[in-house]
N, C-alpha and C positions, 0 to 999 in steps of 0.2 A: 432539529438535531444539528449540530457542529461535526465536521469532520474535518478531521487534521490528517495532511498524508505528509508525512516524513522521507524523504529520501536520498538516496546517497547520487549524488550526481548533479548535472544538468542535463537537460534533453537538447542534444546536438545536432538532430535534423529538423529541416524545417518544417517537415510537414509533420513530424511529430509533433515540436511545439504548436502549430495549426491546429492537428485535433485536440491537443489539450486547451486547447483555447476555444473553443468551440465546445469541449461538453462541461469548462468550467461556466460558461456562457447559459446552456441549458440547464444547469442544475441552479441557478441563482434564483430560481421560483421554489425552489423546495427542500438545499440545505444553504447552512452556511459551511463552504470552503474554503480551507487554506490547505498552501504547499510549501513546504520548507525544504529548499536544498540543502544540504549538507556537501561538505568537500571531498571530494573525490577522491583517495591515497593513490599516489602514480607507484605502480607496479614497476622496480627497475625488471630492466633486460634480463633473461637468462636469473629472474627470480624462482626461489628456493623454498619448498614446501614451507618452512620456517618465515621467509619474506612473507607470501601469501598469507600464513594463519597470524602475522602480526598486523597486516591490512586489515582483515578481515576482524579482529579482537576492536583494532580502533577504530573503526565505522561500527563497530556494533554497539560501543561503550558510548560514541557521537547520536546515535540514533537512541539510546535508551536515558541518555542523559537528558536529551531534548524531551523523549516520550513521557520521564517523572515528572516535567513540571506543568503537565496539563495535568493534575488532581483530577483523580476519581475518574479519569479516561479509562474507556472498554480499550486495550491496545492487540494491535492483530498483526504478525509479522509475517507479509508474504513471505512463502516460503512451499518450494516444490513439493516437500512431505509432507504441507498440512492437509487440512480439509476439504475436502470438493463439494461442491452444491453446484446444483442446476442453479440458472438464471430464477427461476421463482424460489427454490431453497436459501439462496443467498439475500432474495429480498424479504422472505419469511425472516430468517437470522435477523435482516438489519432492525424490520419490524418488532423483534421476541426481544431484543436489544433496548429498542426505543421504549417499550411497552415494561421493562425492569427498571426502566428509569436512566437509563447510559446515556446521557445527553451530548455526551464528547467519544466519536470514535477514533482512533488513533492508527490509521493503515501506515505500517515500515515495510520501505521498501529498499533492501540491501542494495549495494553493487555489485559487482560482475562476480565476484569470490561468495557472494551467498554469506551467511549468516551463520556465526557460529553456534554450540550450542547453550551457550548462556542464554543469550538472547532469543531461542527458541521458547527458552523453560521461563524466561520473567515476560513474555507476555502472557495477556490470555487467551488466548487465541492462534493459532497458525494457519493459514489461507491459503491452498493453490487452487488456481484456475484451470491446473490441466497438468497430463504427464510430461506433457513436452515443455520442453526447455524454451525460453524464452527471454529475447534478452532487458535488463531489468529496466530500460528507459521504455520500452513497449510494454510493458507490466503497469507502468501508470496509469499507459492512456485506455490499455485494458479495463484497467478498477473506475477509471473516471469513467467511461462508456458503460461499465455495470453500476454504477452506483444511482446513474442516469434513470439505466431500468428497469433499477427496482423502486424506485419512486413512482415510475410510471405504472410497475406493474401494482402497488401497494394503492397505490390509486385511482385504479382499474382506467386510466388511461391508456389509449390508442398508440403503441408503439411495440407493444412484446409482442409476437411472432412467434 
């Protein structure tokens, strides 16, 4: 299975990049991954509901422009209103996924402004991990660390707890 993780930003602490480096490390026995930065819109000072939902329209139109040209991709936009699954729910999903034939999954992950609602309604899918907020470069290493284990768990390997 191919997974494409989309996202608006870079990851600017070091130990962030660390753990993303590390579970893109372990997952290289069981997917293939890639990540795509996309450019960050600088918020001015003392921006204006209007400023924010124009950031927000073009990172979302940047993230779905990229998501169209993987063909036939399952595309899932985190996102705090979507779906919750437990750790085996979401590796059942990835499995019930792989198992219809979805060979490219396509995780977007907005910036700090979230996702409008276009870009809610044109994936297939919307994905939270939890009610709480979180901020969106810690959402990657979040999905990279699940992604981890549900592999593990789907393979009834030594690691889910």
């Amino acid at each position: 299975m191919n997974i494409e993780i989309i996202c608006i930003g870079s990851l600017k602490e070091p130990w962030l990049r660390d753990a993303e480096k590390e579970y893109l490390k372990r997952l290289i026995p069981y997917l293939k991954i890639n990540v795509t930065e996309l450019a960050e819109k600088k918020l001015p000072k003392n921006a204006s509901a209007s400023d924010e939902d124009m950031i927000r329209r073009a990172e979302g139109e940047a993230l779905l422009e990229r998501a169209e040209k993987l063909k036939g991709a399952f595309v899932i936009a985190m996102d705090m209103r979507g779906k919750q699954f437990t750790s085996i729910g979401f590796a059942e999903k990835i499995g019930e996924l792989a198992g219809l034939g979805k060979s490219t999954l396509v995780f977007m992950i907005g910036g700090s402004l979230g996702f409008t609602e276009k870009v809610r309604q044109q994936a297939d899918m919307t994905l939270s991990f939890s009610e709480l907020t979180f901020p969106h470069q810690m959402i990657r290493v979040i999905l990279l660390e699940q992604l981890y284990r549900s592999q593990k768990i789907l393979r009834g390997e030594p690691y889910h707890k």
